[in-house]
N, C-alpha and C positions, 0 to 999 in steps of 0.2 A: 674642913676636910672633904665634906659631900662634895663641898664648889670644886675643889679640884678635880675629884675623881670624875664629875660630869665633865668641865673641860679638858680632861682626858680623853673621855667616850669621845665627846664631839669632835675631838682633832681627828681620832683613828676611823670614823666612818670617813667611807669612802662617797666621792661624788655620784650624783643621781642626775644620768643624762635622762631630761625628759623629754625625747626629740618626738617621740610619736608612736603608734603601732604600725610596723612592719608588715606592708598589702602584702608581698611574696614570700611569703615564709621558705618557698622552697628553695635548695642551696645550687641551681642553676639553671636561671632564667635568661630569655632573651627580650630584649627591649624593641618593640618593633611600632606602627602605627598602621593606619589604616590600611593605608597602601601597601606596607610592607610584611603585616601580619600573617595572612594565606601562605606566601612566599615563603618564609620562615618556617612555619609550620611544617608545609610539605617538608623542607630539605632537611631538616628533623627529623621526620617520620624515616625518609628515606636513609639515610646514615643510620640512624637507630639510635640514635642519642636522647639520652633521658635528659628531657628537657621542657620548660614550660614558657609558651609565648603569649606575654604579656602587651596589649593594646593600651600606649600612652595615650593621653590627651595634651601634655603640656610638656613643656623643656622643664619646670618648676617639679612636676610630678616625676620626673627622671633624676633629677637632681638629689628630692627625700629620699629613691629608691637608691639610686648611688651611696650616700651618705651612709647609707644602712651596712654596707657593705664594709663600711671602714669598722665598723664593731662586732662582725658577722664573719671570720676569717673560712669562714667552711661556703661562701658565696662567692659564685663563679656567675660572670655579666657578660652577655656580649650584645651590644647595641648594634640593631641592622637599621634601625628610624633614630633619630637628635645626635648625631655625631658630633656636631658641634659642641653639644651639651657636653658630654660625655668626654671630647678631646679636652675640655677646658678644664672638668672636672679633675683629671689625672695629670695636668700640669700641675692643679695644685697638690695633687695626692701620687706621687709616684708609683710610693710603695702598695698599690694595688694595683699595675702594670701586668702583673703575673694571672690575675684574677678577674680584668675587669679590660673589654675592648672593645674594639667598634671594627666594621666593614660595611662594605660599600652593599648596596642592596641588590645583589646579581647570586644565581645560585652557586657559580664557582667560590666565589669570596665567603661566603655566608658558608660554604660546606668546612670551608678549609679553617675558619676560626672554630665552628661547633667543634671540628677533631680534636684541634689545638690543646681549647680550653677543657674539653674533656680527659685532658689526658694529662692535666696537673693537678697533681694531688696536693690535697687542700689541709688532710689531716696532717703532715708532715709541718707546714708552714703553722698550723695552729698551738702546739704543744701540746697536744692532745689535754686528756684528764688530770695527768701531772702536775700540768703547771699552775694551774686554778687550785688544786688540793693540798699540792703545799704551800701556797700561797698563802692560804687560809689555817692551814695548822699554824704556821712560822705564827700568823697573828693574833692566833688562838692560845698559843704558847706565852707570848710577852705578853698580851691583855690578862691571861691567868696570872701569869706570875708576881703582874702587877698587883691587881684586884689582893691577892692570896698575900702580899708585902705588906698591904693596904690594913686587909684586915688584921694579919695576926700583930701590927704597930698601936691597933686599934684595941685588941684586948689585953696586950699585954702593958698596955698603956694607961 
């Protein structure tokens, strides 16, 4: 009876992405490089968008930040440096189109996506606290009711 009740537990945990720690914790950054960093900043500043510009080094290092994004629904991207990266990224991930994009390195382009993407709301697309909470009750409920079948078969047994 133990042996099951554990291969029980074990089925109902859920998987453990161990992809990394997350450098940008903050929910809308721009991806930019050496060259393109300053440039970003400024048109930033000037629009007034709350926003943080992050200095890559690598197409690899844009990629882990990207990826982050796919488990992160409150993270809003816009790449002004590795477009390439970034374009390739979203062929294979569509459904982060709304939240994650690239422009060209010029301050009209760069002004017009900061607007954009500041202006899509991120809590709507995530199901806020809801959906995690009942999530967890629904599975809190059948593991109880399990466990509580378990035992009173167990004493009355």
């Amino acid at each position: 009876m133990k042996k099951f009740a554990f291969i029980l537990i074990f089925l109902l945990i859920g998987g453990v992405s161990a992809h990394g720690m997350e450098i940008t914790p903050e929910s809308f950054i721009v991806i930019a490089d050496n060259s393109t960093g300053k440039l970003a900043r400024s048109v930033a500043d000037e629009t007034g968008v709350n926003v943080t510009v992050y200095r890559f080094q690598s197409p690899s290092d844009v990629e882990h930040e990207l990826e982050h994004a796919l488990g992160n629904p409150n993270k809003k991207i816009l790449a002004v440096a590795y477009q390439d990266t970034v374009r390739a990224f979203l062929e294979r991930h569509p459904e982060l189109a709304t939240r994650v994009t690239y422009c060209s390195a010029d301050e009209a382009s760069i002004r017009e996506k900061l607007l954009e993407l500041n202006s899509v709301n991120t809590e709507k697309m995530s199901g806020g606290f809801m959906t995690p909470f009942l999530s967890g009750a629904l599975i809190g409920v059948i593991v109880g009711l399990l466990i509580g079948a378990l035992w009173m078969k167990r004493k009355m047994g």
